[in-house]
C-alpha positions in Angstrom: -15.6 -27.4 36.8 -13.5 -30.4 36.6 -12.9 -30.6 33.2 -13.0 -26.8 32.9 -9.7 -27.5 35.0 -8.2 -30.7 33.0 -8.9 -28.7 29.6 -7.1 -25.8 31.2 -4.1 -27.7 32.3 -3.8 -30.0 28.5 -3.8 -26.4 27.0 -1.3 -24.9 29.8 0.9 -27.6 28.3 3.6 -27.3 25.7 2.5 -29.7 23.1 2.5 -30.3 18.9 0.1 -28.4 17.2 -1.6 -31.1 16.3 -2.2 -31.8 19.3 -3.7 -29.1 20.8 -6.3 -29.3 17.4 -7.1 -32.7 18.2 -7.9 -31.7 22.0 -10.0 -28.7 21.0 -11.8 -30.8 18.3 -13.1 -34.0 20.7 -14.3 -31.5 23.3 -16.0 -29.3 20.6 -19.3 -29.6 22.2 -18.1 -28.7 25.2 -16.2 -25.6 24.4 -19.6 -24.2 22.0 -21.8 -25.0 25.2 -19.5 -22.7 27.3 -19.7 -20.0 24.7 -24.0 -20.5 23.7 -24.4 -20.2 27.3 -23.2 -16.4 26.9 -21.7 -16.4 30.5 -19.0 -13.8 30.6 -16.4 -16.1 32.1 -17.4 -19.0 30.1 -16.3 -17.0 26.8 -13.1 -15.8 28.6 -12.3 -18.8 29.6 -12.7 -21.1 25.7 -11.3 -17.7 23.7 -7.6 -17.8 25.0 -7.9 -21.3 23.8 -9.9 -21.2 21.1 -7.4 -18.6 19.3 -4.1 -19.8 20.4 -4.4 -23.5 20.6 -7.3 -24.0 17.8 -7.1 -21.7 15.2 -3.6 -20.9 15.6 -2.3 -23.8 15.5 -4.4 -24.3 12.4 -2.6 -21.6 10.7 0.8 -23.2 11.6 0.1 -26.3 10.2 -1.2 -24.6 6.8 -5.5 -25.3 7.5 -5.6 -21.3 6.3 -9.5 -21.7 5.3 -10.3 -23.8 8.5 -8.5 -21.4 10.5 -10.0 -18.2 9.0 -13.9 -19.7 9.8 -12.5 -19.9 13.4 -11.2 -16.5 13.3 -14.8 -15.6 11.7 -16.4 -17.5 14.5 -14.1 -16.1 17.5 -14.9 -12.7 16.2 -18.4 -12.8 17.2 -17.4 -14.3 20.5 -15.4 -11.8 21.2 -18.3 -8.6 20.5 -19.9 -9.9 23.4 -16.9 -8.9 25.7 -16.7 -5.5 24.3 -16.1 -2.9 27.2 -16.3 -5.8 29.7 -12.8 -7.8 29.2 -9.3 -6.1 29.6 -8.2 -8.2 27.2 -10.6 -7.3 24.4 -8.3 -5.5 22.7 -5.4 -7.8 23.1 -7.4 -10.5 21.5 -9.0 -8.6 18.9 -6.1 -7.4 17.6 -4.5 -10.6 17.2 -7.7 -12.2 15.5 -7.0 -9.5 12.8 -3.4 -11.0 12.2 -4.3 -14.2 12.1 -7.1 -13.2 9.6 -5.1 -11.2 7.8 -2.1 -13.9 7.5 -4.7 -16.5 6.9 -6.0 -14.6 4.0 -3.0 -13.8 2.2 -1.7 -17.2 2.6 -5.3 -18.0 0.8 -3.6 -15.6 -2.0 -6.4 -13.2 -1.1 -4.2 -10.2 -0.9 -7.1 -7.4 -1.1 -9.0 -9.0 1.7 -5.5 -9.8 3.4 -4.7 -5.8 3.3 -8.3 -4.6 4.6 -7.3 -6.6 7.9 -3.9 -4.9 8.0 -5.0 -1.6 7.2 -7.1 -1.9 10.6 -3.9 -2.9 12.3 -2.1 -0.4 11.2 -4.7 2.4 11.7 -4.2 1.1 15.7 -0.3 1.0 15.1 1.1 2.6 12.1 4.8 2.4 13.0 4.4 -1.6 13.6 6.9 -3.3 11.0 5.3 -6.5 11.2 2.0 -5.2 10.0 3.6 -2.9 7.4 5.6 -5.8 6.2 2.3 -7.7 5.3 0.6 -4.6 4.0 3.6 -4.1 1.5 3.7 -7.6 0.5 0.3 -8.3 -0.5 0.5 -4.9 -2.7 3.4 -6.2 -4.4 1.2 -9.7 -4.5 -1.6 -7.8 -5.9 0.5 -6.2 -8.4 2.6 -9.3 -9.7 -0.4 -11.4 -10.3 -2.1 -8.7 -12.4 1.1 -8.1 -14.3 2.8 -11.3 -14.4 0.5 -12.8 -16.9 1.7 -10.3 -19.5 5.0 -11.7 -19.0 4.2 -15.4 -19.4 1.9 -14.9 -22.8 5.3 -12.4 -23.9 7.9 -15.6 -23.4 4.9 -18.5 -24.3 4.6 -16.8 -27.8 8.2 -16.2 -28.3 9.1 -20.0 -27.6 5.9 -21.2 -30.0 7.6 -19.0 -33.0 11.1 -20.5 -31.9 9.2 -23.7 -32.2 7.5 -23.1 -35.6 11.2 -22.0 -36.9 12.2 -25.4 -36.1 9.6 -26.7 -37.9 10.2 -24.7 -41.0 7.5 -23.1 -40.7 8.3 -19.2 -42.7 7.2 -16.3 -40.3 7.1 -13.0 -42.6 7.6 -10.3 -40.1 11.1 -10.6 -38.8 10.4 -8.4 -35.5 7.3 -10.1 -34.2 10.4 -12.4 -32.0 11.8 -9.3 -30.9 8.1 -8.1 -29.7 7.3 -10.8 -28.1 10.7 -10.6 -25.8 10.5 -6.6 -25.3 7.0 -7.6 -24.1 8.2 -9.9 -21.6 10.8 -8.1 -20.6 8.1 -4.9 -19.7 6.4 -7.0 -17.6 9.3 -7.9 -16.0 11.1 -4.7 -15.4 7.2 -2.8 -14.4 7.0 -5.7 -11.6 10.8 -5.4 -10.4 9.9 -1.2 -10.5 6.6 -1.4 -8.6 8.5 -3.6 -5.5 11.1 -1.0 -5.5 8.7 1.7 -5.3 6.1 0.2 -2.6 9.0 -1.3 -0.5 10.4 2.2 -0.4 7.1 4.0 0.3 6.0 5.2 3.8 2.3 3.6 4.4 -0.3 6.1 4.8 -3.5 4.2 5.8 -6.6 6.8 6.0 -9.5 5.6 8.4 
């Protein structure tokens, strides 16, 4: 109970981030007996802390993978509250940010947006979570695109370069190709932003 009650009052504390990891981290063993021991106000007690002052912070300080296996992990603490905790719904909803910010900061936008798409079938008119939604679909788009681009102004500069070099090319429009093809792939990606930044979201359960 005593250190139930010092661990309580470090994490009650306003301190770094860092600080708060390195807290959770030497009393590890602790805080996973609490939660093995399945007691219902053992797991209330370490989930507060394990989300906001573990993985959290994790995010903050840019540990996205570390911090997604703690969201993975909290998740299942969290089932066995179910029905039984006021706050299970509080919690679980935030786990599903944190997840889904985790993920998209992992640059996996399709995994990012099945996480918001269960926020937003809770809360459709939050901006927050439409914000992410819309960004990872313009993510998702620009990285299937972009490439297009790149090989477009890559070849254009290697026949520049062969030019200098004195090196003949016979079709005089294959330069010209190579930019309209760049510039396609630039104009599509500018389009598609336009077009999903101005679209309502319609998430279907």
């Amino acid at each position: 109970m005593h250190t139930k009650f010092k661990l309580k009052s470090f994490f009650d504390s306003k301190r770094e981030p860092s600080e708060y990891i390195e807290k959770y981290e030497e009393n590890l063993i602790f805080f996973n007996d609490l939660l093995n021991n399945g007691s219902k106000e053992d797991i209330i007690f370490v989930i507060p802390i394990k989300t906001h002052n573990y993985a959290e912070q994790l995010k903050n300080l840019g540990y996205f993978q570390k911090s997604l296996s703690v969201l993975f992990e909290i998740e299942r603490d969290l089932d066995l509250l179910k029905g039984l905790w006021d706050l299970y719904n509080s919690y679980n909803e935030l786990v599903t940010l944190l997840k889904g910010i985790c993920l998209a900061r992992l640059k996996q936008y399709r995994k990012s947006n099945l996480e918001f798409k269960k926020l937003l079938l809770q809360n459709p008119t939050n901006d927050n979570y439409q914000d992410w939604y819309k960004s990872n679909k313009k993510d998702i788009i620009e990285r299937a695109i972009f490439p297009i681009t790149v090989i477009g102004v890559a070849c254009y500069l290697i026949l520049i370069l062969l030019e200098f070099s004195k090196v003949e090319i016979e079709n005089k429009y294959i330069k010209t190709s190579f930019i309209f093809i760049a510039m396609i792939g630039f104009v599509t990606i500018y389009i598609w932003k336009k077009i999903i930044d101005n679209s309502k979201i319609k998430i279907k359960g």
